[in-house]
VEXTORMI-22417 format. One record per atom (N, C-alpha, C): x, y, z. Coordinates in steps of 0.001 Angstrom, whole numbers, plus 500000, padded with zeros to 6 digits. Layout:
REM residues N
XYZ/...
//
This chain:
REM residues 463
521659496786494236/520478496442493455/519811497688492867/519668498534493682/519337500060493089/519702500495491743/521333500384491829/522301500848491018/521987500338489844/521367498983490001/521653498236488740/520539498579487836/518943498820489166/517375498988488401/517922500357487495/518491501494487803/518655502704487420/519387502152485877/519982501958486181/520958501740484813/519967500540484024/519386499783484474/518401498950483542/517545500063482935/516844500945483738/515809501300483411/516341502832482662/517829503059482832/518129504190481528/518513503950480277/518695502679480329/519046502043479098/517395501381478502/516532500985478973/515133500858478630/514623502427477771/515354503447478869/514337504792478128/513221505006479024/513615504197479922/512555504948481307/512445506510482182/511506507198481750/511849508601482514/512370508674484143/512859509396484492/513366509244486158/511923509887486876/511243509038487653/510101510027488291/510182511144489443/511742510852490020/511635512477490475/512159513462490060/511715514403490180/511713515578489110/512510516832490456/512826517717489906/513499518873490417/512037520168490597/511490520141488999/510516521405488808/509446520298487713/508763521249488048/507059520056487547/506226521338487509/505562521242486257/504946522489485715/503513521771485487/502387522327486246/500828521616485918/499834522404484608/498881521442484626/497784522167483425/496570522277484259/496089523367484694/494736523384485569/493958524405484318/492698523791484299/491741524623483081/492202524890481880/493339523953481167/493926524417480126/494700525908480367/495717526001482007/496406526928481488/497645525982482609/498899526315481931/499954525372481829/500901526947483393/500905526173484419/501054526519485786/503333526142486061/503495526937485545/505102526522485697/505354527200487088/505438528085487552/506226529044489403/506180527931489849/507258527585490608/507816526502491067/506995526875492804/506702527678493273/506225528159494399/504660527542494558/504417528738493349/502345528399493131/502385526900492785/503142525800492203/502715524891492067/502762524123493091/503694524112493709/504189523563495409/502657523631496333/502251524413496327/501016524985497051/499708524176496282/499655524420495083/498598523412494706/498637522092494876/500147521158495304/500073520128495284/499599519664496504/500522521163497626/499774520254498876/498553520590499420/497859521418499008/496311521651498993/495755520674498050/496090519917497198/495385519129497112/495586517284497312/496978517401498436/497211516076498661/496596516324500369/496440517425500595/495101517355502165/494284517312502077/493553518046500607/492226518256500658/491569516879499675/492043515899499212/491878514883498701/490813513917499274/491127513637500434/490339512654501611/489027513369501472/488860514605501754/487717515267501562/486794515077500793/487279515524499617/486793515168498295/486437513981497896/487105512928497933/486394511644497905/485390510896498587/485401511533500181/484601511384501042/482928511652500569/483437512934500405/481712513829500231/480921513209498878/482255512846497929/481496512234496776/480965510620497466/481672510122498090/481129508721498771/479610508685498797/479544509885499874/478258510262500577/477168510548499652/477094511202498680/476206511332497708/475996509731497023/476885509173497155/475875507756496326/475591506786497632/476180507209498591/475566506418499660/474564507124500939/473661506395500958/472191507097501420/471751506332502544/472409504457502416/471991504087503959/473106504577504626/472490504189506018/473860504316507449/474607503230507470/475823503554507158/476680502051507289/476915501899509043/477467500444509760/477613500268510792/478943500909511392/478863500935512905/479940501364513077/481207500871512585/482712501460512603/483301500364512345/483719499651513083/484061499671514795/484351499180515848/483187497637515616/482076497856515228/481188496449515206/481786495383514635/482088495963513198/482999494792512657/484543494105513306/484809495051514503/485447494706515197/485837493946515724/484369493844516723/484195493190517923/483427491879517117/482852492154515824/482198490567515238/483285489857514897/484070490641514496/485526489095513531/486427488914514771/486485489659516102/487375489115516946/486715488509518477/485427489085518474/484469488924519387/485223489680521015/486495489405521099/486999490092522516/488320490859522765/488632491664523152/489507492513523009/490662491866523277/491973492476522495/493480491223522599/493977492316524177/495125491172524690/495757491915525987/496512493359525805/496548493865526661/497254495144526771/498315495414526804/499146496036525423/500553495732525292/501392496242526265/502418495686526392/503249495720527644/504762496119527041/505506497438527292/506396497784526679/507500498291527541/508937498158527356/509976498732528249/510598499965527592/511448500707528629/512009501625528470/513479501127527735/514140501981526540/515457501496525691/516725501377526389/517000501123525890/518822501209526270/519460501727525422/520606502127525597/521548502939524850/521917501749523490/521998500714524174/522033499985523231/520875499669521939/520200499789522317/519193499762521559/518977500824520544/519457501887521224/519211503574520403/520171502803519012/521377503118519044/522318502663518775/522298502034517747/522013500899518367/521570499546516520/520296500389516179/519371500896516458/518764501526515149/519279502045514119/520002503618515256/521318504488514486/522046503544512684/522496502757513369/522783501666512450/522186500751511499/521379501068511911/520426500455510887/520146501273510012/519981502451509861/519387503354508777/520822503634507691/520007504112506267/521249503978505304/521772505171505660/522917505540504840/523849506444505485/523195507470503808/522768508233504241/521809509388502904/522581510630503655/522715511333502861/523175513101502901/521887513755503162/521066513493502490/519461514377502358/518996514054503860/518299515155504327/517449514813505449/516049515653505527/515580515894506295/514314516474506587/514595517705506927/513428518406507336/513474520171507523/514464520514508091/515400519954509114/515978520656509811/517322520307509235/517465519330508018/519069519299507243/519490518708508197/519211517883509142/519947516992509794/520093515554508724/520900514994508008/520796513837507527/521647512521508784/520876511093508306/521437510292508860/523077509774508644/523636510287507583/524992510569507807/525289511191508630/525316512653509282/525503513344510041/525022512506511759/524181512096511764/523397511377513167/524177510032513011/524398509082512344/525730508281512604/526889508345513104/527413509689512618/528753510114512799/528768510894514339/527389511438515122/527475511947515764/526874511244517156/526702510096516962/526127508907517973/527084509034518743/528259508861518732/528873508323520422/528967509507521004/528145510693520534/528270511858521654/527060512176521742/525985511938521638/524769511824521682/523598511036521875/524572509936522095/523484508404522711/522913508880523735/523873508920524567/523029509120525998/522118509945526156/522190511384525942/520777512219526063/519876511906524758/520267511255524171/518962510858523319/518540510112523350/519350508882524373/518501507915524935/517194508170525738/517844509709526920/516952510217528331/516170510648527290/516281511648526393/514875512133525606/514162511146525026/514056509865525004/513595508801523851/512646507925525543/513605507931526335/512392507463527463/511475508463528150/511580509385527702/511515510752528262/509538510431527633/509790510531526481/508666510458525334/507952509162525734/508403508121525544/507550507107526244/506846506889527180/507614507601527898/506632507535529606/506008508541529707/506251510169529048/505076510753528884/503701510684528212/504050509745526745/502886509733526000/502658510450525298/503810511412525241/503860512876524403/504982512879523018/504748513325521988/505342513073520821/505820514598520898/507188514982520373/507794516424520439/507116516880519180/506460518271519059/506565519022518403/507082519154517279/508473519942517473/509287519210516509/509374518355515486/509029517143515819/509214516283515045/508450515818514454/507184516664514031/506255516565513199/505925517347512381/506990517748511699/507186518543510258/507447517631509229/506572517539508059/507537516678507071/507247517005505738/508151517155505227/508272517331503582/508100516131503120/507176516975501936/506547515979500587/507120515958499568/507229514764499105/507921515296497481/506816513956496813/506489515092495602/505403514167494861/506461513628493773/506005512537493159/506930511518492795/505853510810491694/506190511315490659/505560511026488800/505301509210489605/504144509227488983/503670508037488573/503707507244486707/502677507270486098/502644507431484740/501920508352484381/501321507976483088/500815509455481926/501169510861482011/500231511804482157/500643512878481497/501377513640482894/502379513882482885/502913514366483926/502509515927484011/501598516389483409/501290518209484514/500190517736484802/499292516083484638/498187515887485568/498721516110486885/497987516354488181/498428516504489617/498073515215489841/496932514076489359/496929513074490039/497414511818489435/498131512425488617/499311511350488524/500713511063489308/500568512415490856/501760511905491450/501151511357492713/502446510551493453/502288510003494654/502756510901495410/502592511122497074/503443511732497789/504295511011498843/505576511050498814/506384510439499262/506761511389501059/506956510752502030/507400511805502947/508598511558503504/509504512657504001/510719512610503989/510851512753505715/511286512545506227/511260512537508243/512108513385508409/512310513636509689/513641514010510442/514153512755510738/515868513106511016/516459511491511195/516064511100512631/516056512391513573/515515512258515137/514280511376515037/513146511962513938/512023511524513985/512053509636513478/513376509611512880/513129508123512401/513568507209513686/513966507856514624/514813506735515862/513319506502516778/512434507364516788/511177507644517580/510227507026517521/509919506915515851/509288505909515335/509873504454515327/511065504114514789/511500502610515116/510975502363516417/511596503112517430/511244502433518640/509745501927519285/509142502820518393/507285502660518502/507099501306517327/507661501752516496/507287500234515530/507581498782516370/509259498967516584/509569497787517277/508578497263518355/507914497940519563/507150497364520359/505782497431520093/505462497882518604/503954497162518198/503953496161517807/505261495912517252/505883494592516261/505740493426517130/506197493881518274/506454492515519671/504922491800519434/503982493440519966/502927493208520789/501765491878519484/502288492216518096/501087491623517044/501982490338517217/503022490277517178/503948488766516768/503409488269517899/503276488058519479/503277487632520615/501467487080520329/500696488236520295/499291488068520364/498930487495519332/499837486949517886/498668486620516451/497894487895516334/497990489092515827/496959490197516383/496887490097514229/497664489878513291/497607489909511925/496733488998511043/495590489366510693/495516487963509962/496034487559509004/496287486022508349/496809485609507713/496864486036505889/495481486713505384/495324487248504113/495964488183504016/496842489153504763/497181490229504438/499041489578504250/500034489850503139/501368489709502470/501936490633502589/501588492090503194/502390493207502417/503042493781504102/503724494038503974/505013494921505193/504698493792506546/505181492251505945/505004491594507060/506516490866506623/507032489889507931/508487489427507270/507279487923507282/508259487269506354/507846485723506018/506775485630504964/506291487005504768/505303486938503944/505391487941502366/505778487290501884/505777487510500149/505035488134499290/505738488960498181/504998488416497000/504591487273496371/505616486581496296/505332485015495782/504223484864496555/504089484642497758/503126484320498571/501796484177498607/501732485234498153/500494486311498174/499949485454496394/500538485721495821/500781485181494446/500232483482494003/500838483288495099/500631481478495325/499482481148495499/499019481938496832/497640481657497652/496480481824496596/496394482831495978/495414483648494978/495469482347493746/496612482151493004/496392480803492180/496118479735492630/496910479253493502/496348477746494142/494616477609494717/494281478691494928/492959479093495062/491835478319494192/492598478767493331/491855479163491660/491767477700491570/492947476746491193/493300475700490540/492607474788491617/492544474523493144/492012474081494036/490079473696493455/489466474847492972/488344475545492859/488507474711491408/488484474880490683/488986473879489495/488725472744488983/490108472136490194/489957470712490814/488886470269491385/488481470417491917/486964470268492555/485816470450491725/485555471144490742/484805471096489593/483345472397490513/484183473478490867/483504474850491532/483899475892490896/482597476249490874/482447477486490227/483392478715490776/484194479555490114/484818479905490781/485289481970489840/484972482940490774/485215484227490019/486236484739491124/486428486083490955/487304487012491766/486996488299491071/486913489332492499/486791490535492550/487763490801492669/488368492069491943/489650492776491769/489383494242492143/489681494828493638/489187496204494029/490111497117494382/489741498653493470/490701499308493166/490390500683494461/491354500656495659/490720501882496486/491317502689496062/490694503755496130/491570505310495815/492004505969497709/493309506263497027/494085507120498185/493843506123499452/494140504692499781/493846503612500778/494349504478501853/496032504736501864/496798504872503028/496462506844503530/495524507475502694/495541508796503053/494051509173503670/493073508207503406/492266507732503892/491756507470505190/492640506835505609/492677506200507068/492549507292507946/491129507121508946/491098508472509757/490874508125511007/491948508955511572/492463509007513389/491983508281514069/490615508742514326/489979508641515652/489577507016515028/489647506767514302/488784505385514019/490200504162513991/491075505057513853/492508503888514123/493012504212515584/492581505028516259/492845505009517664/491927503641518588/490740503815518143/489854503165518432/490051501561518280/490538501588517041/490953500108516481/492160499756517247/493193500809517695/494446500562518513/493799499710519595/493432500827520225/492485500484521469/492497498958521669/491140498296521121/490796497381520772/491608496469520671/492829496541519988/494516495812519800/495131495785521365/494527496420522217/495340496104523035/496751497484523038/496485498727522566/497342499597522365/496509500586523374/496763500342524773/495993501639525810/497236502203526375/496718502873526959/497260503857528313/498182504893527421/499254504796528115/500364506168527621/500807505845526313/500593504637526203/501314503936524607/499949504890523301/498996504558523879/498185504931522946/497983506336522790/498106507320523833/498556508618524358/499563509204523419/500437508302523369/501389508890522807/501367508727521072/500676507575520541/500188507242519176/499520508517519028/498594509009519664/497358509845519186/498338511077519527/499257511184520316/500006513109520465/500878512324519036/501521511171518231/501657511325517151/501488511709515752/499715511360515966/498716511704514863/498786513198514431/498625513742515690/497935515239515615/498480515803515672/498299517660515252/499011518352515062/499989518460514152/500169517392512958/501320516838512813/501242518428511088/502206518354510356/502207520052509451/503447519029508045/502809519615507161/503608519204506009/503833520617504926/504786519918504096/504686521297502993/505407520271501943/505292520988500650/505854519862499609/507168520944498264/508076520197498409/509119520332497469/509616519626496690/510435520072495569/510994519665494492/512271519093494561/512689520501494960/514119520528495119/514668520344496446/515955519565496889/516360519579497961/517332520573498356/517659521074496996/519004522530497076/518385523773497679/518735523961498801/517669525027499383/517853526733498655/519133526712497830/519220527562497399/518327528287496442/517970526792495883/516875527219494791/515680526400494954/515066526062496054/513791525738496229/512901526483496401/511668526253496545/510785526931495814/509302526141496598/509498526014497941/508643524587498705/506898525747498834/506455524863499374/504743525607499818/504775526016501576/503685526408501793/503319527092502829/503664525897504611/503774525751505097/503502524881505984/501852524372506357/501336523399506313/499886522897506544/499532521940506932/498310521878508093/498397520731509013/497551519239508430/497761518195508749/497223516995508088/496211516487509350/495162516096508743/494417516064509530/493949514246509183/494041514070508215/493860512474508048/495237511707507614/495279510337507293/496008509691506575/497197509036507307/497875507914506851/499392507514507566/500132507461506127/500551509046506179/501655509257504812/502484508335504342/502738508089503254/504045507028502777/505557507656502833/505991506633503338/506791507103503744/507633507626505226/506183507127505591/506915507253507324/507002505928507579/508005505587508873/507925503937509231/506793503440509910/506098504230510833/504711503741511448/503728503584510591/503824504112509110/502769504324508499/502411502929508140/502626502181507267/502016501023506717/501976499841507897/502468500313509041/502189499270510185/500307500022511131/500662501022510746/499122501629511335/497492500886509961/498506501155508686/497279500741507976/496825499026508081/497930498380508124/497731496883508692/496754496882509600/496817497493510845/495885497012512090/494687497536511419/494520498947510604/493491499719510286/492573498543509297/493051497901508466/492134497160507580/492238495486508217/492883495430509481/493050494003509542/491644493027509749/490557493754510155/489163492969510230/488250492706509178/488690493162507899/488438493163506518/487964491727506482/488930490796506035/488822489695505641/487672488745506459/487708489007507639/486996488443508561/485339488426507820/485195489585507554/483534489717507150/482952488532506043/483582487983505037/483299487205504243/482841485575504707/482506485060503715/482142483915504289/482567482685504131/482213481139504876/483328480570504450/483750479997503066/482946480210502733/482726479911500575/483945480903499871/484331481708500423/484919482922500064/486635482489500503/486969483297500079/488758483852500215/489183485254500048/490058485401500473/490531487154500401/491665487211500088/493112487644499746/493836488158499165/494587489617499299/494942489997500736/494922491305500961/496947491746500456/497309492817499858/498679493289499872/498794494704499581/498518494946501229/498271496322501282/497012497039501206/496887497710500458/495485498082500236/494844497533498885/495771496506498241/495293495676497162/494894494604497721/493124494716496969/492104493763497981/491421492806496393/491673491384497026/491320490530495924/490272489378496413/489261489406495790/487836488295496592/487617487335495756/487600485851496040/487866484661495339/486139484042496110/485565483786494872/484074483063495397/484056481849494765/484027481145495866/483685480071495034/482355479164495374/481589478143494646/479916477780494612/480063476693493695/478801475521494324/479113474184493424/477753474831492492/477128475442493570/475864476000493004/475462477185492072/475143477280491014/475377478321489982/474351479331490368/473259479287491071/472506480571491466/472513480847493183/473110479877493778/473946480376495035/474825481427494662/476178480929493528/476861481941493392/476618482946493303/475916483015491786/475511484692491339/474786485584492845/474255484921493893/473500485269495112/474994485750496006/476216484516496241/476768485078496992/477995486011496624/478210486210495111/479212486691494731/478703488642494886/477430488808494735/476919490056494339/476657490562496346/476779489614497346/475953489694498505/477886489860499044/478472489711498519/480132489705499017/480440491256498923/480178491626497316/480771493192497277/480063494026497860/478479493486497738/477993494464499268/478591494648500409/479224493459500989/479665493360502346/481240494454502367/481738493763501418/483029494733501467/483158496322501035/481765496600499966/481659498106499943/481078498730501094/480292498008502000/480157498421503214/481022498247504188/481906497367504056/482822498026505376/483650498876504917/484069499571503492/484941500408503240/483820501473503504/482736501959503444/482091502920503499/482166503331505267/481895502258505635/481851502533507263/483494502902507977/484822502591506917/485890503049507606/486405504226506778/485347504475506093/485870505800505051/486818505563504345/486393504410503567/487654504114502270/486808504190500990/487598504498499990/486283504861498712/487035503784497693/485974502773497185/485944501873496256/486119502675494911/487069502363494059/486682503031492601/486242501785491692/484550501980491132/484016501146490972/484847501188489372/484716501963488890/485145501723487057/486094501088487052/487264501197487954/488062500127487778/488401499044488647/487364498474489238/487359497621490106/486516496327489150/486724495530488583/486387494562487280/486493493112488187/485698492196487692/485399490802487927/485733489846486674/486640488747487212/486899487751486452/486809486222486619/486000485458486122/485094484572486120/486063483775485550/486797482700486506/487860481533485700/486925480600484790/488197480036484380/487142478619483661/488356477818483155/488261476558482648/488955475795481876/488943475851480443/489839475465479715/490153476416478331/488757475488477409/488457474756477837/486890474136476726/485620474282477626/485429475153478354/483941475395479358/483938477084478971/482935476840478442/482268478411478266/480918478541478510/480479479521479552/479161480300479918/479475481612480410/477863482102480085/477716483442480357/478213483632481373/478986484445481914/479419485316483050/478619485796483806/479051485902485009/477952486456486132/478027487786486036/476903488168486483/476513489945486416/476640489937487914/477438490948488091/478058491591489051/477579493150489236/476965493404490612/476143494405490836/476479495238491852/476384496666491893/476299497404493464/475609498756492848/474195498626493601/473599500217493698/473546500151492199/472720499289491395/472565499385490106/473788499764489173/474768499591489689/476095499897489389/476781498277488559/476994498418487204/477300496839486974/479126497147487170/479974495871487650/481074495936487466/481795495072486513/482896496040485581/483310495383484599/483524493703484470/483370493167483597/483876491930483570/484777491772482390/486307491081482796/487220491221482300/487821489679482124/488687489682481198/489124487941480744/490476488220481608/491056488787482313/492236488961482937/492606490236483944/493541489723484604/493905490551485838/495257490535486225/495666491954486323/497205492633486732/497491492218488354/497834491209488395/497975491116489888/499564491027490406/500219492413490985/501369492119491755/502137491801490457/501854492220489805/502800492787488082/502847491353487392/501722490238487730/501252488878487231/500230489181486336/499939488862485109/499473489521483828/498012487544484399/496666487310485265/496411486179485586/495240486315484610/495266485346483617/493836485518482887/492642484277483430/491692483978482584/490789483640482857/490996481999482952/491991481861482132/492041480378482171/493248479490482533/494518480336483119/495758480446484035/496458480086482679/496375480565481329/497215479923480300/498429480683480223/498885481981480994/499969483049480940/500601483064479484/499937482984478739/500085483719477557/500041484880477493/499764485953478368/499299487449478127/500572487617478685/500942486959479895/501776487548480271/503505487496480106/503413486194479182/504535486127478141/504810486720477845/503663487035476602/503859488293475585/504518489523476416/503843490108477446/504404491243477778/505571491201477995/506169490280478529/507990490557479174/508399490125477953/507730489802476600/508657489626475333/508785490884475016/507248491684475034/507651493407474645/508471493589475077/508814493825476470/509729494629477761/510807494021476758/511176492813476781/512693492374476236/513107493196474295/512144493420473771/512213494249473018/511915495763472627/512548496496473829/512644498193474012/513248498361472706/512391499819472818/512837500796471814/514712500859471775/514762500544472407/516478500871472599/517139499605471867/516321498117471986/517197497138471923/516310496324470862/515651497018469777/514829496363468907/515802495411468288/516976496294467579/517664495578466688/518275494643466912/518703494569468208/519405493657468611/518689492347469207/517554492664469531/516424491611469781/515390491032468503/515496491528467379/515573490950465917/516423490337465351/517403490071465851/518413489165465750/518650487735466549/518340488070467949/518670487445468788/517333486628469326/515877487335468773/514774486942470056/514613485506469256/514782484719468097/514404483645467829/515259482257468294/516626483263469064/517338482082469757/517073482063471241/517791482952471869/517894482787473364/516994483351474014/516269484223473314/515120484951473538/513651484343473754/513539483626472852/512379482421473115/512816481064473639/513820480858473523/514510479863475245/514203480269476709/514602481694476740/514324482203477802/513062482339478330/511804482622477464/510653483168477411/509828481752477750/510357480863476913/509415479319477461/510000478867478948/511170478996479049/512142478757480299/511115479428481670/511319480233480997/509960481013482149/508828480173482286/508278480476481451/506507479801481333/506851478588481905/508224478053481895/508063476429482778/508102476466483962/508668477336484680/508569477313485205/507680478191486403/507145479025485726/506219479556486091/505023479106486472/504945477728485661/503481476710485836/503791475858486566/505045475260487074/505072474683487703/505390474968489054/505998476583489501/506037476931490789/504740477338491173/503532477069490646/502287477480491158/501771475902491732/502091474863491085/501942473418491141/503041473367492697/503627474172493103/504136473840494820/505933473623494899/506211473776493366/507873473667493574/508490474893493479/509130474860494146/510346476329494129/511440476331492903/511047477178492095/512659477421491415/513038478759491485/514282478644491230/515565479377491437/516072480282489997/515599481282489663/516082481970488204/517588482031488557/
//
């Protein structure tokens, strides 16, 4: 499937976003040393959290609550205390196997090709070192080095914050982590510890899903003849955000104590990154080594299972008039009111609630692009609700990018037709789609839209 996106997307004229050498523009002067730029990236993919923080703080002047409160309000009592065994060789093993077989590896050039090939002489003491770690509570040293590679997003590529940072493990470090994932995995599946709004790094749970819930919402709200908007909220840096002591705490709380949690927190800390281009060490050109003090990097396997538990009391805060929409750190708020100045009361009394619990877990809302869209049926028109925070108005928009769903105001997916008609007519394939788009091209394009309206109506089809 890889193989195929690559070759779709070189024949589109899509740039490749990882790059070898990446040259920045700071103050209008154009920064090429493959060294000095390495260093600016990762000074400013640590010092980021910072920066957004302190700006937080300047527009916020009350004391938000703890975040443990919201805790203990959406769950009221602490879940049981996870209960975990020591591996088996067998177990090491099918991980081993599980990972793809890549040449590239982490600092120490160990790749998981190499650690495949070298399993049946190394199970066993890496089994004793793997229980070794568990029952101490202690995470090796070692294995908390990790290279960054920033990875083009869109626009102007010598912006710096147009990249993501991707992190690369040791293969040791990936058997360490499975085994910690696997028995958090037990402990949430056994307890219900997930709530149900959140779609993203869960099995059974979808895009479609996620997709479904958010329209059927809408159309439900509709049907019923209720007033009905949605907040669309844009966090900056969600997963780099997330800080330690306040996801230890939240572990805690999960039911993640004793040596298990011991050993989460000797995971956290101490932990040292540096960021490169190139993987040819001959000619790399990486930054300094530097320690991380916040965040669950992308790219590690514990990471997006730590941010799950970290935002899982989110949804809880709202009320029952309300709905949530969580995939990932993409957070979507559905209000609905038979009452037209209830609403405008509870729609504006909602983003309070949720800019305060992101303030209290140190997550920063970006208000400019965080926009409100007010459904309706294609012959009902009124003024739109004014949408407020801290004298702050938030955009109001006739449509919303959701999960690469183009959803406008009145579910007519006309917008989002159009777009995959552009996409089907690239620069590459104009001519041939001036020929062709008035036959199979707009077959295809309504073919869609049919079914597109009608898998929201509860039927499954099959492209």
């Amino acid at each position: 499937m890889s193989t195929t996106w690559k070759i779709i997307n070189y024949e589109n004229g899509k740039p490749n976003h990882s790059k070898n050498s990446v040259s920045l523009k700071i103050d209008n002067k154009e920064i090429t040393n493959q060294n000095t730029v390495a260093n600016i990236f990762n000074n400013y993919f640590l010092s980021i959290v910072e920066s957004l923080n302190s700006g937080n703080n300047k527009q916020t002047n009350t004391k938000e609550p703890n975040p443990l409160s919201y805790l203990i309000n959406s769950f009221h009592q602490p879940f049981p205390k996870l209960s975990w065994h020591n591996e088996s060789t067998r177990e090491i093993e099918k991980i081993i196997k599980s990972f793809k077989s890549k040449n590239t590896g982490g600092y120490d050039e160990i790749s998981t090709c190499i650690l495949k090939l070298s399993t049946p002489y190394i199970i066993s003491p890496l089994t004793y070192i793997c229980n070794a770690i568990l029952n101490t509570g202690t995470s090796p040293h070692r294995l908390k080095y990790t290279i960054i590679k920033p990875i083009f997003k869109k626009g102007d590529d010598q912006d710096i914050t147009n990249y993501r940072p991707i992190s690369l493990l040791t293969s040791f470090s990936k058997v360490i982590e499975k085994l910690i994932y696997t028995r958090l995995l037990d402990h949430i599946t056994t307890n219900s510890i997930l709530v149900n709004e959140q779609y993203r790094f869960r099995t059974r749970y979808s895009t479609e899903l996620a997709t479904f819930s958010l329209i059927n919402n809408i159309l439900t709200a509709m049907n019923n003849n209720l007033k009905i908007g949605g907040i669309f909220c844009d966090l900056q840096k969600a997963f780099d955000c997330v800080n330690h002591e306040i996801l230890l705490n939240k572990l805690e709380f999960y039911g993640i104590q004793g040596k298990f949690k011991t050993l989460i927190e000797s995971y956290l800390t101490g932990r040292y990154q540096k960021v490169t281009f190139n993987t040819n060490t001959t000619t790399n050109s990486p930054s300094k080594w530097d320690l991380i003090n916040n965040g669950v990097p992308q790219g590690l396997i514990l990471g997006p299972l730590f941010f799950l538990f970290y935002i899982n009391d989110l949804p809880k805060i709202i009320t029952k008039n309300n709905s949530m929409v969580l995939f990932a750190d993409d957070t979507s708020l559905l209000i609905t009111d038979s009452n037209k100045s209830d609403f405008n009361t509870y729609i504006n009394q909602s983003l309070h609630n949720i800019i305060s619990w992101f303030n209290s877990n140190l997550h920063v809302l970006n208000l400019s692009k965080t926009h409100y869209v007010e459904f309706r049926t294609k012959n009902y028109y009124e003024v739109k609700t004014k949408v407020t925070y801290d004298h702050i108005n938030i955009s109001n928009s006739t449509e919303t990018k959701f999960l690469g769903l183009i959803i406008d105001e009145t579910l007519s997916w006309n917008q989002h037709v159009d777009q995959i008609a552009t996409k089907l007519c690239s620069k590459k394939s104009k001519t041939y789609c001036t020929s062709v788009y008035t036959t199979n091209n707009i077959l295809c394009l309504y073919t869609f839209h049919f079914k597109l309206q009608h898998y929201f109506l509860g039927e499954i089809f099959k492209c």
